[in-house]
N, C-alpha and C positions, 0 to 999 in steps of 0.2 A: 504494500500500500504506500509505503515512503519514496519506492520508486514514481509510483504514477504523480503523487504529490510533488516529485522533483522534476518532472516531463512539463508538469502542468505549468509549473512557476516559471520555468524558462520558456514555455510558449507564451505566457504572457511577458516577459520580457521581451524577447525578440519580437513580438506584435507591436510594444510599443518603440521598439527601434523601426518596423517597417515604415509604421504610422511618422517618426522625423524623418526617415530618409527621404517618405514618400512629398512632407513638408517642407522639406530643403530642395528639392527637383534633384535629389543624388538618385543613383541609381543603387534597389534594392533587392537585385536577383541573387547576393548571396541569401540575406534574412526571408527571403521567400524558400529556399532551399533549404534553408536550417528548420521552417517551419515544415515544410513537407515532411521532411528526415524525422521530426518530434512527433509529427502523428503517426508514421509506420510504425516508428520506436514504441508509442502506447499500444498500436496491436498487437504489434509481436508480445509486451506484458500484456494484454489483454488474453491471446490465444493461449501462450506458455502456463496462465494460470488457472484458466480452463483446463487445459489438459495437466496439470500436476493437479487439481481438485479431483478428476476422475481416477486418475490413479492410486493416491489417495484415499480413497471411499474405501475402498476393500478392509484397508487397516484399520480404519475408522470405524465399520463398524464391528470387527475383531475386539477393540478397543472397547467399545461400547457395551458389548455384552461381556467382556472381561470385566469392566465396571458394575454391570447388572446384577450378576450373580453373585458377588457379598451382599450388597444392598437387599437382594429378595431372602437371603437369608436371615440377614441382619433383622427384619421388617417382621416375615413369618416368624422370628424366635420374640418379637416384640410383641405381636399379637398373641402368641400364644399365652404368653404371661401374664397378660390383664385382666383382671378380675371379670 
């Protein structure tokens, strides 16, 4: 997530460099190039974390029912003991 939050901040940085170059009549086809570059760069994080969440899953829910089954025991020894 710190990635995308540091894609995003430098695309609004270089937007506001387009925006004086394009103010000054300079010419601004590198910061138009920087900006294209920072939006592939977010989908590639966008795809990459898609596909590590799917792969992912499997363990997760290994994980999950490894955490389930103290818990249901823990639960059914606490019911059983209440008046």
């Amino acid at each position: 997530m710190f990635l995308h939050f540091g894609v995003a901040t430098l695309f609004i940085a270089i937007g506001i460099w387009v925006y004086v170059s394009v103010s000054l009549n300079k010419p601004y086809f590198l910061q138009t190039g920087l900006m294209v570059l920072l939006i592939l760069m977010w989908l590639a994080l966008y795809i990459f974390g898609r596909l590590g969440k799917r792969k992912g899953r499997p363990q997760m829910e290994v994980l999950h029912q490894f955490m389930m089954e103290p818990l249901e025991i823990a639960n059914a020894f606490k019911t059983a003991t209440l008046p």
